[in-house]
C-alpha positions in Angstrom: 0.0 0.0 0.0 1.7 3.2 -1.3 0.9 6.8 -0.4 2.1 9.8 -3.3 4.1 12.1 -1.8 1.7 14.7 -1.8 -0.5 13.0 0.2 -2.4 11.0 -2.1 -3.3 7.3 -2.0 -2.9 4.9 -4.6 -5.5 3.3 -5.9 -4.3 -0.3 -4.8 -4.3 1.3 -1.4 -7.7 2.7 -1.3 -8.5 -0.7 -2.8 -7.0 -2.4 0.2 -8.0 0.3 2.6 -11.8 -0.3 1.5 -12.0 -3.8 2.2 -10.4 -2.8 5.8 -13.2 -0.2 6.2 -16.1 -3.2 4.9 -14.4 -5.9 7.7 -14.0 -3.7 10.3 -17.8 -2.5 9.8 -19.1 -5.8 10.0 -17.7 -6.7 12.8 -18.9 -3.3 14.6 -22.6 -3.8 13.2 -25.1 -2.7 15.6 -23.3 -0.6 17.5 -24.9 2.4 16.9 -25.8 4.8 13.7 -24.6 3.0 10.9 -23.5 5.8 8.7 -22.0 7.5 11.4 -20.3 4.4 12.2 -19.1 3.4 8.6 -17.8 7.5 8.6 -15.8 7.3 11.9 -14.2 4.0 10.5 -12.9 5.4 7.9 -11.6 8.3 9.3 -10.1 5.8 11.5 -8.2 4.0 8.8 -7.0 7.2 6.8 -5.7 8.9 10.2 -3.6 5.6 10.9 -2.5 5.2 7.0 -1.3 8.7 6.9 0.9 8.5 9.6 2.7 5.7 7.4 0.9 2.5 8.8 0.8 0.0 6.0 0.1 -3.3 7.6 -3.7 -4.5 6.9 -4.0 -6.3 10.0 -2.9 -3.2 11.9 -4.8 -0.8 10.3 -8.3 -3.3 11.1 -6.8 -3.5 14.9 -6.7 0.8 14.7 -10.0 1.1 13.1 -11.3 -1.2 15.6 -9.6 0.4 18.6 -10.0 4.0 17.7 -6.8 5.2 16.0 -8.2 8.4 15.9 -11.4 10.2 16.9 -14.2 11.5 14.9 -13.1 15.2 14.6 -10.1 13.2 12.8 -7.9 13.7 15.6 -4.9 11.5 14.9 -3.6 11.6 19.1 -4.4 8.6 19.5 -3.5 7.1 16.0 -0.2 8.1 16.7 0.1 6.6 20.5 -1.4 3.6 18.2 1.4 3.1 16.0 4.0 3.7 18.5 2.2 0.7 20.9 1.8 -1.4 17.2 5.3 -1.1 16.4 6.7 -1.6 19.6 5.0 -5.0 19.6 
């Protein structure tokens, strides 16, 4: 999963980065409003990606765990990666 370096995602990555966000909205069904969930998800994933995060299973495990907030706050993505790395 590549990044451009202004920013931009390839489209194997958003690829990649859409099945994340379809798993990790299964598994969170029913836990609240769906759109708003689906939305938070994804924010989720792009906060974690950005920060350089490449690895699928990772990037489920931040979506799931709340890598970032819904204002896209990235905190927490970051304190994410550093605990995911250091694993």
């Amino acid at each position: 999963m590549r990044m451009h370096s202004f920013g931009a995602f390839e489209p194997e990555a958003l690829k990649e980065m859409g099945e994340i966000l379809d798993t990790a909205f299964e598994k969170l069904q029913g836990t609240g409003e769906p759109d708003v969930v689906r939305e938070l998800i994804a924010v989720r994933i792009i906060a974690v990606a950005r920060l350089g995060e490449r690895d699928p299973a990772r990037l489920l495990e931040a979506a799931l765990q709340g890598g970032a907030n819904e204002d896209g706050n990235t905190s927490g993505a970051t304190s994410f990666c550093k605990t995911s790395r250091n694993s």
